[in-house]
Backbone bond lengths (Angstrom), bond angles and torsions (degrees), N, CA, C in turn:
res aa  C-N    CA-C-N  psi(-1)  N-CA   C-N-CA  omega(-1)  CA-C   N-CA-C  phi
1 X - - - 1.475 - - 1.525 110.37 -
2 X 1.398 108.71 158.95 1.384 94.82 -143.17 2.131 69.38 -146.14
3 X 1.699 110.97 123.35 1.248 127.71 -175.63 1.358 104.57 -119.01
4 X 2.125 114.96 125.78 1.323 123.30 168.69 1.527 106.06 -79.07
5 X 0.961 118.76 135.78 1.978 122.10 162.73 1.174 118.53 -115.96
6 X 1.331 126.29 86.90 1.508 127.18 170.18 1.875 116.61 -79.86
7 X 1.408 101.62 97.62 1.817 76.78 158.00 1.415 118.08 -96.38
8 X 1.176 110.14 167.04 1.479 121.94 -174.63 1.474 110.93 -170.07
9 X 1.484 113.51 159.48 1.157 150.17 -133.09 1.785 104.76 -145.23
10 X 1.683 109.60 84.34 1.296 92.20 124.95 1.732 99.11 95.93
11 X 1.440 100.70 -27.64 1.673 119.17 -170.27 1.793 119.96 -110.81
12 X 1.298 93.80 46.38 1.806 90.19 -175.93 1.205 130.42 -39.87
13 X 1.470 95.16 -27.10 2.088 107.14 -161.91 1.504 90.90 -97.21
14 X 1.075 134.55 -38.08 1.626 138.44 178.98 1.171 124.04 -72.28
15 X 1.575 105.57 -36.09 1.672 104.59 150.01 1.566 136.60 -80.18
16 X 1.609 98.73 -8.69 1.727 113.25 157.55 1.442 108.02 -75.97
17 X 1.208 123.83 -61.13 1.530 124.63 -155.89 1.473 104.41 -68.36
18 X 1.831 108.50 -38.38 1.857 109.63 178.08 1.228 116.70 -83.54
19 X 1.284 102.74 -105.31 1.966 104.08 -177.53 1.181 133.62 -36.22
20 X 1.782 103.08 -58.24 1.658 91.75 166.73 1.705 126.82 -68.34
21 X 0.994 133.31 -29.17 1.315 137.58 -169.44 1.613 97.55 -73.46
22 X 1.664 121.60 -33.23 1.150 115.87 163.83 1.638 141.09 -65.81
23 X 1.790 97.08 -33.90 1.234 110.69 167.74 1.787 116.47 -78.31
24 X 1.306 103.92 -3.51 1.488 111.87 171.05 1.830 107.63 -83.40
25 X 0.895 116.06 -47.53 1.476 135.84 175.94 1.751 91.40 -33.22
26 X 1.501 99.14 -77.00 1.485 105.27 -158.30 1.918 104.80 -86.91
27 X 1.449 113.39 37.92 1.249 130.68 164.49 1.510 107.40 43.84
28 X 1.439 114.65 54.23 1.276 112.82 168.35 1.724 110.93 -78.91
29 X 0.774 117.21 164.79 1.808 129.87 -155.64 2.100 96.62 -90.94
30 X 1.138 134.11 101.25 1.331 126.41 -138.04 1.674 79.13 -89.40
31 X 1.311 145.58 -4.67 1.476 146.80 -162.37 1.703 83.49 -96.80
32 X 1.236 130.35 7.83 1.785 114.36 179.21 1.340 104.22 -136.56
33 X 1.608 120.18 5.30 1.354 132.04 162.49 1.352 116.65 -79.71
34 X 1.679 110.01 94.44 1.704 109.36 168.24 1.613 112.67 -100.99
35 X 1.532 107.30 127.21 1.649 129.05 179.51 1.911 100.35 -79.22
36 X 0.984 115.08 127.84 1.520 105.08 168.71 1.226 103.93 -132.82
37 X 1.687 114.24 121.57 1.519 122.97 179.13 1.404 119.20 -128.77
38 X 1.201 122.89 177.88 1.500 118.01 -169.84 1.786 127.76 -80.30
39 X 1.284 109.54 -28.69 1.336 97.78 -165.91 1.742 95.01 -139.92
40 X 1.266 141.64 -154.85 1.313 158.07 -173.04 1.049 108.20 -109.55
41 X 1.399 135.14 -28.70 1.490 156.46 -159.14 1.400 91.86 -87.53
42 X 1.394 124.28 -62.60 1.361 137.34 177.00 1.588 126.33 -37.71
43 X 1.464 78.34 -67.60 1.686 114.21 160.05 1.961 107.41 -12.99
44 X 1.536 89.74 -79.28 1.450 124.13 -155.12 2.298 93.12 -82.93
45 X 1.438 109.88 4.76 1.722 117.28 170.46 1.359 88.12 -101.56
46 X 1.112 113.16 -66.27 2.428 108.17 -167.73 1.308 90.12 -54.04
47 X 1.277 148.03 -72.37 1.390 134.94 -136.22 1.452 105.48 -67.88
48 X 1.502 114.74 -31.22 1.494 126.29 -167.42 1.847 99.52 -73.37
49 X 1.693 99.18 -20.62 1.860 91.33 -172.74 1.733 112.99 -112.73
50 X 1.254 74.47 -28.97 1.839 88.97 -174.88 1.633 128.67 -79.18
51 X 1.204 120.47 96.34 2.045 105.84 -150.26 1.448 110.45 -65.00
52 X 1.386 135.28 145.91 1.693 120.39 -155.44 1.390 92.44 -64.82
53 X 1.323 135.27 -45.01 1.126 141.79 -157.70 2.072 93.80 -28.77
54 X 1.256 135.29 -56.58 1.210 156.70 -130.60 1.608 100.32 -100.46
55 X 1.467 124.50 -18.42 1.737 112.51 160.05 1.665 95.76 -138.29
56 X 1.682 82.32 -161.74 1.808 94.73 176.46 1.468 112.09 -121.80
57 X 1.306 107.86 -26.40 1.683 106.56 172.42 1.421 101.69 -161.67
58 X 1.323 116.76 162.33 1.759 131.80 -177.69 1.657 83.63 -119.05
59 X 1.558 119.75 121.67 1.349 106.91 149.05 1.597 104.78 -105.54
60 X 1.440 98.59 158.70 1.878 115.65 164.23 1.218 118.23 -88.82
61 X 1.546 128.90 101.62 1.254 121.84 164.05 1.380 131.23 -66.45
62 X 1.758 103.42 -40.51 1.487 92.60 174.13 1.833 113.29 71.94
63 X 1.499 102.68 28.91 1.396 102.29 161.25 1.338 99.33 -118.64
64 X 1.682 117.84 -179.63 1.155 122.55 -173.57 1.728 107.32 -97.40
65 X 1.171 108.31 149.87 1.595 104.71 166.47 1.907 120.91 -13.39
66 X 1.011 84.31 124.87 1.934 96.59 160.68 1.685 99.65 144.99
67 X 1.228 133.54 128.20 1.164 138.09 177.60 1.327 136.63 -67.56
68 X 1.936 98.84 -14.75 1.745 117.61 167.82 1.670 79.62 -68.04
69 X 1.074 116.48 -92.30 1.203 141.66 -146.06 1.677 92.31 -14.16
70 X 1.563 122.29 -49.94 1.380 122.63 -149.57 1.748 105.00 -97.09
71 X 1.748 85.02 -25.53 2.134 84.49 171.62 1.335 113.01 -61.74
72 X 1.527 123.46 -19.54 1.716 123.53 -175.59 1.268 102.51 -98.08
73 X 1.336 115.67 -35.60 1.902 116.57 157.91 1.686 110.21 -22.77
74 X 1.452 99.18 -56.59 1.434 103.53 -147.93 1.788 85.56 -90.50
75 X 1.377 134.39 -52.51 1.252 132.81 -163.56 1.957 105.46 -53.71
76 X 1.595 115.39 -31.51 1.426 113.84 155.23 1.156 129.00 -47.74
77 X 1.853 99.05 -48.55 1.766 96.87 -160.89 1.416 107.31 -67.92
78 X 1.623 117.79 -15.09 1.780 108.66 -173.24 1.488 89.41 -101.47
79 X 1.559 81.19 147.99 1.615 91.36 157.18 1.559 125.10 -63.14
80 X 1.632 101.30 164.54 1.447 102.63 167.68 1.467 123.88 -41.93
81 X 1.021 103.99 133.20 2.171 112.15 -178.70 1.324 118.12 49.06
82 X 1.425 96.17 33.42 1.534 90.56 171.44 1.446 90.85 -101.75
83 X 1.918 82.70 146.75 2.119 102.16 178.12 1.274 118.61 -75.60
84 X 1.070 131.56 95.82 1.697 115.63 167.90 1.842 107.14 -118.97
85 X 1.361 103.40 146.74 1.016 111.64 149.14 1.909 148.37 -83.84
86 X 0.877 122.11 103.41 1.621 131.12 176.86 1.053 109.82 -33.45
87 X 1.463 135.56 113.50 1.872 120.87 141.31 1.132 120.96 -127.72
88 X 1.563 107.33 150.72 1.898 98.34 169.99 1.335 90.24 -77.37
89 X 1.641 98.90 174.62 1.327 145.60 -165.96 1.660 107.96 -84.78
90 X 1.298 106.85 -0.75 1.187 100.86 179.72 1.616 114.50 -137.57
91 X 1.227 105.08 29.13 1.801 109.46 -179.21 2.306 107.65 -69.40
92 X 1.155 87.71 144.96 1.312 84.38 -170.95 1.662 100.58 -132.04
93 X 1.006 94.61 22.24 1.978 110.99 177.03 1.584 125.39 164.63
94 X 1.418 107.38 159.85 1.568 118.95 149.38 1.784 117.38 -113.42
95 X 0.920 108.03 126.48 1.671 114.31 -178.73 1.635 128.56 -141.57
96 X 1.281 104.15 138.83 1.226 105.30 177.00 1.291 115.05 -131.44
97 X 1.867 127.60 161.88 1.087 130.74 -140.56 2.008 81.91 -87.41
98 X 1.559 101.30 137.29 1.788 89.63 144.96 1.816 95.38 -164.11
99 X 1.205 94.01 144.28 1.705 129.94 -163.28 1.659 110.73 43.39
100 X 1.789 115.55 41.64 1.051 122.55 156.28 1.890 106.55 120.32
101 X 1.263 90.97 -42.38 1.530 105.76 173.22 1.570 108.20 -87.61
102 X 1.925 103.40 155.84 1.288 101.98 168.99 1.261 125.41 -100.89
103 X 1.353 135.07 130.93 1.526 133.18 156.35 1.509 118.64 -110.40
104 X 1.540 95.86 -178.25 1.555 124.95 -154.03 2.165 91.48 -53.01
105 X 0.887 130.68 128.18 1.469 109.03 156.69 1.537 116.59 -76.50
106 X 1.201 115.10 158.04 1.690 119.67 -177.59 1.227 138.24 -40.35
107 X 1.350 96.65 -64.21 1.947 134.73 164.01 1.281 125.04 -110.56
108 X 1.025 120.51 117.14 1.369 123.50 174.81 1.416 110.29 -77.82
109 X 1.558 102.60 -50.15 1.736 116.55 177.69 1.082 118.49 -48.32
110 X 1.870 134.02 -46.17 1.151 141.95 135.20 1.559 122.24 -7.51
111 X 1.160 100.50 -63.45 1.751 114.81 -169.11 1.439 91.70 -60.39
112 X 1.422 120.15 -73.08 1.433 117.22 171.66 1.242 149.90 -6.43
113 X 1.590 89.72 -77.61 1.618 102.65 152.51 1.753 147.02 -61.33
114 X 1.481 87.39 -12.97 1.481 114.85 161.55 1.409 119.01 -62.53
115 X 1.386 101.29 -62.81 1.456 143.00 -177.95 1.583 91.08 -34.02
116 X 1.194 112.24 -63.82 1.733 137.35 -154.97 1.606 99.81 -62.26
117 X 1.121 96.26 -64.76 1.781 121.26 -171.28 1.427 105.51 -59.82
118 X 1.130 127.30 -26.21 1.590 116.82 179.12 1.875 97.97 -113.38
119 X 0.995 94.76 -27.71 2.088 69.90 147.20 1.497 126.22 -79.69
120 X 1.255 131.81 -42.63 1.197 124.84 171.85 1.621 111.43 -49.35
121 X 1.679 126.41 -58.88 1.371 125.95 167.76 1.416 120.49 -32.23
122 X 1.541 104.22 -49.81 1.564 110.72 -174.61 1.641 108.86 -80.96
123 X 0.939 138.01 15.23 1.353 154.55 -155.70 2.010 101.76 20.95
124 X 1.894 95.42 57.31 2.011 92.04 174.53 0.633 121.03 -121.27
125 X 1.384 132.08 162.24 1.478 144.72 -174.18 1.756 105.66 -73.51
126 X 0.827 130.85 -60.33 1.786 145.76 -165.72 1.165 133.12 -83.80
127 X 1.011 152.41 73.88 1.320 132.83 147.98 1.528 146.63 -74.48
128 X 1.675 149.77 138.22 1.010 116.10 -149.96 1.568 80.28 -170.15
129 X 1.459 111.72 167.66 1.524 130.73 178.64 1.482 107.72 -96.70
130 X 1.359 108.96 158.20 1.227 123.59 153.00 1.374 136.02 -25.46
131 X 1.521 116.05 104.63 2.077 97.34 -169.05 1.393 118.59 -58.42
132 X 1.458 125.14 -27.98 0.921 114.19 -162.60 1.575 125.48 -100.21
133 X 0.975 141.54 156.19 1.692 133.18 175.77 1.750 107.20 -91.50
134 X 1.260 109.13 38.79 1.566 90.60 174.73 1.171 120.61 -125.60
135 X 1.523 136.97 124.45 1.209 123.79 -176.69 1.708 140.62 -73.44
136 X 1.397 89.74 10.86 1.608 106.14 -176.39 1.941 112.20 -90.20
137 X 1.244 102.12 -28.09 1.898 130.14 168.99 1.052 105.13 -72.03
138 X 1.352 122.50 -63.59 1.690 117.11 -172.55 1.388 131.35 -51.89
139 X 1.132 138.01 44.29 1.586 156.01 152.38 1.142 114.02 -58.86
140 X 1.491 104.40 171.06 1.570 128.13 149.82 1.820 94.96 65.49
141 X 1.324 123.39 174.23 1.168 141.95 -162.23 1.623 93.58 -28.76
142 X 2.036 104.89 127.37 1.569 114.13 -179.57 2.000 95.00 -78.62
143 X 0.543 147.06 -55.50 1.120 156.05 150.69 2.035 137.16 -78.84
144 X 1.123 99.42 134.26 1.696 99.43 -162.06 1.311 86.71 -133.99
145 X 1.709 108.31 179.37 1.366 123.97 -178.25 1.357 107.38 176.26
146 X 1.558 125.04 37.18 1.367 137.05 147.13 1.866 98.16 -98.08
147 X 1.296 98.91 -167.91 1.654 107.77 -176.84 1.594 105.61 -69.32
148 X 0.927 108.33 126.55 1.695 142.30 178.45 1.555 101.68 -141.58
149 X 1.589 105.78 133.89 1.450 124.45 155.82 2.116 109.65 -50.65
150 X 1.042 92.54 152.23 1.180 112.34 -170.84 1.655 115.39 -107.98
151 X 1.199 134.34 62.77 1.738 119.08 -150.19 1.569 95.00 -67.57
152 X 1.359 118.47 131.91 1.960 139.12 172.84 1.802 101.11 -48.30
153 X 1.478 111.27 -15.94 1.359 111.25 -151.00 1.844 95.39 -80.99
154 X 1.268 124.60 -42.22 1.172 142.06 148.42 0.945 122.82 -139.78
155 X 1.761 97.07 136.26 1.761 117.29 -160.87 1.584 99.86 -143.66
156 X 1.244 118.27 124.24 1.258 110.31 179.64 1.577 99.01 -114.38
157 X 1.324 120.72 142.88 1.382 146.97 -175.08 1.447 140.20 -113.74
158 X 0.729 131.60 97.02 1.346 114.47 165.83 1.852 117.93 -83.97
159 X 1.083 122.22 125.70 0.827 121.40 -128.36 1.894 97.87 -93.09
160 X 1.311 110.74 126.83 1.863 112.99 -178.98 1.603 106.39 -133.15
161 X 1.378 112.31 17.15 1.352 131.00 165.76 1.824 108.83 51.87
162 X 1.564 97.99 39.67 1.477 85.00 162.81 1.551 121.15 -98.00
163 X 1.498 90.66 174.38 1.536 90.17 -164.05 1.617 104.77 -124.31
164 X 1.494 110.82 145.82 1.420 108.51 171.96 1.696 113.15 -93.95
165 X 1.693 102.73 170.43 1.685 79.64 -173.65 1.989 83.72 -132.51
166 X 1.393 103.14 37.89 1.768 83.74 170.48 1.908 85.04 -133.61
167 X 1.333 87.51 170.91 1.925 113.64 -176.17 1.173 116.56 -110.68
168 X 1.154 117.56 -10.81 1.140 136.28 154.98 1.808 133.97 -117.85
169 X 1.360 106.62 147.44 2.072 101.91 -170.91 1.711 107.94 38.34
170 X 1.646 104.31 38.35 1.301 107.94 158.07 1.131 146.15 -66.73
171 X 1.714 94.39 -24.12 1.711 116.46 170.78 1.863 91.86 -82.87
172 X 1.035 161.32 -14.44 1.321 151.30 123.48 1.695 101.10 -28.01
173 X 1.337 91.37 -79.21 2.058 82.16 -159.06 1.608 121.42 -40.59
174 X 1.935 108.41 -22.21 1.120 106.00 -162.61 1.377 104.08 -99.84
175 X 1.410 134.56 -21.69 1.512 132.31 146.69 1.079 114.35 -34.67
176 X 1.521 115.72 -65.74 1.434 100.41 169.95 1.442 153.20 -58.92
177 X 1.274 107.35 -10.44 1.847 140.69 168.52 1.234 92.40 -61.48
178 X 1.421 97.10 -55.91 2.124 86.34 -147.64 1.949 95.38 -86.19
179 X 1.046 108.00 -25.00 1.738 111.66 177.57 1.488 97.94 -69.69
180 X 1.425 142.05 -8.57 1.546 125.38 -178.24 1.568 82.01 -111.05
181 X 1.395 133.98 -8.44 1.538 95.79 -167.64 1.549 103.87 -102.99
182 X 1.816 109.00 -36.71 1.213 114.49 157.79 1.890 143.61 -75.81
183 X 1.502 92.67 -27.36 1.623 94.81 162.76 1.731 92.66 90.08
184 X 1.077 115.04 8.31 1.695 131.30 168.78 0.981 125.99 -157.02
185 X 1.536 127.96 -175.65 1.374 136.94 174.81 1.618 104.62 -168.39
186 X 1.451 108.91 145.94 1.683 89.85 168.61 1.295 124.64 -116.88
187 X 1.354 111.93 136.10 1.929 105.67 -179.42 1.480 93.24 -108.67
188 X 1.665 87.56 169.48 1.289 99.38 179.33 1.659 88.44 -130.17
189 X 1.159 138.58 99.41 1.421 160.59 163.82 1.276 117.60 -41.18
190 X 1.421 121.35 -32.16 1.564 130.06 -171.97 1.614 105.47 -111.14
191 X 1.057 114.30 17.71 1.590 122.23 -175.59 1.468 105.79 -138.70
192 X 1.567 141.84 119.09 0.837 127.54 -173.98 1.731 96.45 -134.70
193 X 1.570 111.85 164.28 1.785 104.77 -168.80 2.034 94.50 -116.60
194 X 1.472 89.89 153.19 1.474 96.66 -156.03 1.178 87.38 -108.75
195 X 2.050 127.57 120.56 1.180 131.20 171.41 1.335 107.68 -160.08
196 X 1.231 106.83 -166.82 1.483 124.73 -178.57 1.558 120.64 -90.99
197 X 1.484 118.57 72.06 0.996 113.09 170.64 1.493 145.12 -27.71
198 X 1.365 96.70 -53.60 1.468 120.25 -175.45 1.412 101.28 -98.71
199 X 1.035 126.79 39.75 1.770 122.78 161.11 1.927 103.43 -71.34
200 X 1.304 99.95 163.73 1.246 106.50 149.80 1.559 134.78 -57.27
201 X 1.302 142.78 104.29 1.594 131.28 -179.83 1.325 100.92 -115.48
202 X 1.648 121.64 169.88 1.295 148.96 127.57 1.525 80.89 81.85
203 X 0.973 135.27 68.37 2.032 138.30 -177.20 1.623 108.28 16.49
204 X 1.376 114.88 49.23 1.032 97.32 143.04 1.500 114.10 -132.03
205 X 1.598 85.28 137.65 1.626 121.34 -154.43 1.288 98.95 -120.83
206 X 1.413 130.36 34.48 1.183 147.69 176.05 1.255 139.21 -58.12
207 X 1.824 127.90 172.97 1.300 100.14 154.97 1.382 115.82 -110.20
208 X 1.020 136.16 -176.48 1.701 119.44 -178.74 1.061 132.22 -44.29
209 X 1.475 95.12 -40.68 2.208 109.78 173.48 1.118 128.27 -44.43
210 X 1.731 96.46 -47.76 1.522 116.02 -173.61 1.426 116.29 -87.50
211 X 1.801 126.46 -15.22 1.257 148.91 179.67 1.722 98.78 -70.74
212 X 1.360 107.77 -58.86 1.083 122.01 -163.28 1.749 107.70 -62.63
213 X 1.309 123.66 -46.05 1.115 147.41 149.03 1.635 117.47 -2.22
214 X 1.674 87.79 -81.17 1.603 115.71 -178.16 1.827 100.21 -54.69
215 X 1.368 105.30 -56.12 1.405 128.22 172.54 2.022 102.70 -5.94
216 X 1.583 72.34 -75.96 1.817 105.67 171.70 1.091 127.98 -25.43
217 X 1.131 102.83 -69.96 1.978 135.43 -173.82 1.205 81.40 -71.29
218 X 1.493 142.06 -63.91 1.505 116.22 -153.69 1.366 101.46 -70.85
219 X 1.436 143.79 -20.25 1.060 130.23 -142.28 1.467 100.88 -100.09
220 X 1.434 112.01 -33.10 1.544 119.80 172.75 1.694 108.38 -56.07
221 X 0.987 72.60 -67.27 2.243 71.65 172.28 1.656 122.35 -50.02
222 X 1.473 111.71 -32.47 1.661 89.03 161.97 1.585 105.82 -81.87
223 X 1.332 119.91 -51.80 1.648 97.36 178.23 1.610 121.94 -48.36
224 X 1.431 140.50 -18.22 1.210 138.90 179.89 1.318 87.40 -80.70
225 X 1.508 154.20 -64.79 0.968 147.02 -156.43 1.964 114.70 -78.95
226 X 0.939 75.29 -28.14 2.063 75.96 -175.88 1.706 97.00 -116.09
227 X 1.381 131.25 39.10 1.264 135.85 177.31 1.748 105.44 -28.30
228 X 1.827 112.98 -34.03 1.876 92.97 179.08 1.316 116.36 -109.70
229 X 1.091 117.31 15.59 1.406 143.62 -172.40 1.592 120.77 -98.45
230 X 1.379 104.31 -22.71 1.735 90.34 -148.70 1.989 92.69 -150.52
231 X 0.735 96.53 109.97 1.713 102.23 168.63 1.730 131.11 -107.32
232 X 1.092 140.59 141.38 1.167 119.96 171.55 1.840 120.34 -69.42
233 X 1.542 97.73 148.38 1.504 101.04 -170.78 1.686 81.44 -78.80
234 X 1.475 110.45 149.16 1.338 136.77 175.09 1.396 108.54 -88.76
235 X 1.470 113.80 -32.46 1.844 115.32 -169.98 1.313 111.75 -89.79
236 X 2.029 109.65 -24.16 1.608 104.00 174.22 1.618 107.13 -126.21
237 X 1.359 104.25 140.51 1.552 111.79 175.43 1.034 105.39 -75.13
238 X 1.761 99.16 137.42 1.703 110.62 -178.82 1.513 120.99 72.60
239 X 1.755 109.35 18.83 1.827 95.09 178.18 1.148 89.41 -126.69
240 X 1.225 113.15 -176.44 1.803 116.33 177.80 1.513 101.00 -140.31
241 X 1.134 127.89 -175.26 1.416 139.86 -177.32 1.563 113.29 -141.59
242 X 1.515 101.32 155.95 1.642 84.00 -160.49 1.971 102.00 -126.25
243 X 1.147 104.16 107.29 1.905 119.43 -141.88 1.446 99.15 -124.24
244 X 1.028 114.41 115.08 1.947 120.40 153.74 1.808 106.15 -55.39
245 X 1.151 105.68 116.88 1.560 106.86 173.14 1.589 93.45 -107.55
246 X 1.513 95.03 141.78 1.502 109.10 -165.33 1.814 103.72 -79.61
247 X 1.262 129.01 139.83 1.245 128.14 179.09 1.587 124.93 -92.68
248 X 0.998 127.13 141.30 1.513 122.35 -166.59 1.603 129.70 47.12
249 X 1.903 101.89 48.39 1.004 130.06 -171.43 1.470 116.41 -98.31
250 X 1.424 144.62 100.94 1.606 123.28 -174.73 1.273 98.78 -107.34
251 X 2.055 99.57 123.12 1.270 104.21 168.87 1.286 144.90 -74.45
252 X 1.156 138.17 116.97 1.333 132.66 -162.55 1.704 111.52 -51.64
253 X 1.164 135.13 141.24 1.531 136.10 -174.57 1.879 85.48 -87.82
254 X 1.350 118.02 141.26 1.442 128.39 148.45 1.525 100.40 -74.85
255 X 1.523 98.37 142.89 1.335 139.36 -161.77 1.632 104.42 -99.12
């Protein structure tokens, strides 16, 4: 059995009209859809908007804002090796590139179970889609299983209850967890998940200065921690990239 975990924040009608109404589309089983939100108050806003028909349970965590905080929420509440998949609250598709443009893919459940089956083979923790929504990027190997980014937006798991400890580029920290413990990860390159990038996460409710900032600070700490792993992107301030640097390599000086 195979369990969705959405937490969310704040957005009852946006998590009716997006994710779930999407995971209804592609006939996911609404008795394996768990909502996880913050308080009782909350609780008692989704149930008032959301018709039950559309999950299987709302739990209350009752932690404060930050999205690490609630990904280890949820990696507790399942048992060991149990499969679930991650989504935000605001996915509004699965798509893949064909004759240049992207559309709807068929099965989601498919993808899933794929997803599952070549982590168990590969003995990994992760599987996950493509970050980006564009069909001009999506090339070259449909599937990989060296280091690939991990997008938070969908993450499929089997579950070994680790935990991240940042609130931000957490779906970073946790690619990289499961890529040092397994020595892989799996993407699926030709499938990418359709959401809201630029939402607000992990409480910051910022203004750009100070976003950008945090951006920073988090980004130094995965490069201090994954020193061969992780470089800063040069083209965007405040992101990093996530790179095998070759070992016992001497670079040639340009002449």
């Amino acid at each position: 059995m195979v369990f969705y975990a959405i937490p969310s924040f704040n957005r009852p009608d946006g998590l009716y009209k997006k994710t779930l109404t999407v995971l209804k589309k592609y006939d996911i089983s609404p008795k394996d859809i768990h909502i996880f939100l913050h308080n009782e108050e909350e609780k008692k806003l989704y149930e008032e908007t959301i018709p039950k028909e559309y999950y299987g349970k709302i739990i209350v965590h009752e932690l404060p804002k930050g999205i690490g905080k609630i990904r280890n929420y949820i990696a507790d509440y399942f048992p060991m090796n149990t499969e679930y998949v991650t989504l935000d609250d605001d996915v509004t598709g699965f798509q893949e590139p064909k004759a240049g443009k992207l559309v709807d893919i068929k099965s989601f459940k498919e993808l899933v179970s794929q997803g599952f089956e070549l982590c168990k083979k590969n003995g990994f923790t992760l599987w996950g889609l493509y970050p980006v929504c564009n069909a001009f990027f999506m090339k070259g190997e449909p599937i990989t299983t060296d280091l690939r980014f991990i997008v938070g937006g969908c993450m499929g798991i089997i579950n070994k209850k680790l935990h991240v400890t940042l609130n931000l580029k957490e779906d970073y920290e946790f690619t990289l967890m499961c890529y040092k413990k397994d020595g892989g990860v799996i993407r699926f390159n030709r499938v990418c998940v359709k959401h809201n990038t630029n939402s607000k996460r992990g409480g910051i409710g910022k203004d750009q200065s100070d976003r950008l900032a945090e951006y920073k600070k988090v980004s130094q700490i995965l490069i201090k921690r994954y020193p061969d792993l992780v470089i800063l992107n040069k083209r965007r301030e405040g992101e990093v990239l996530l790179r095998m640097r070759p070992k016992n390599k001497t670079l040639k000086k340009k002449k």
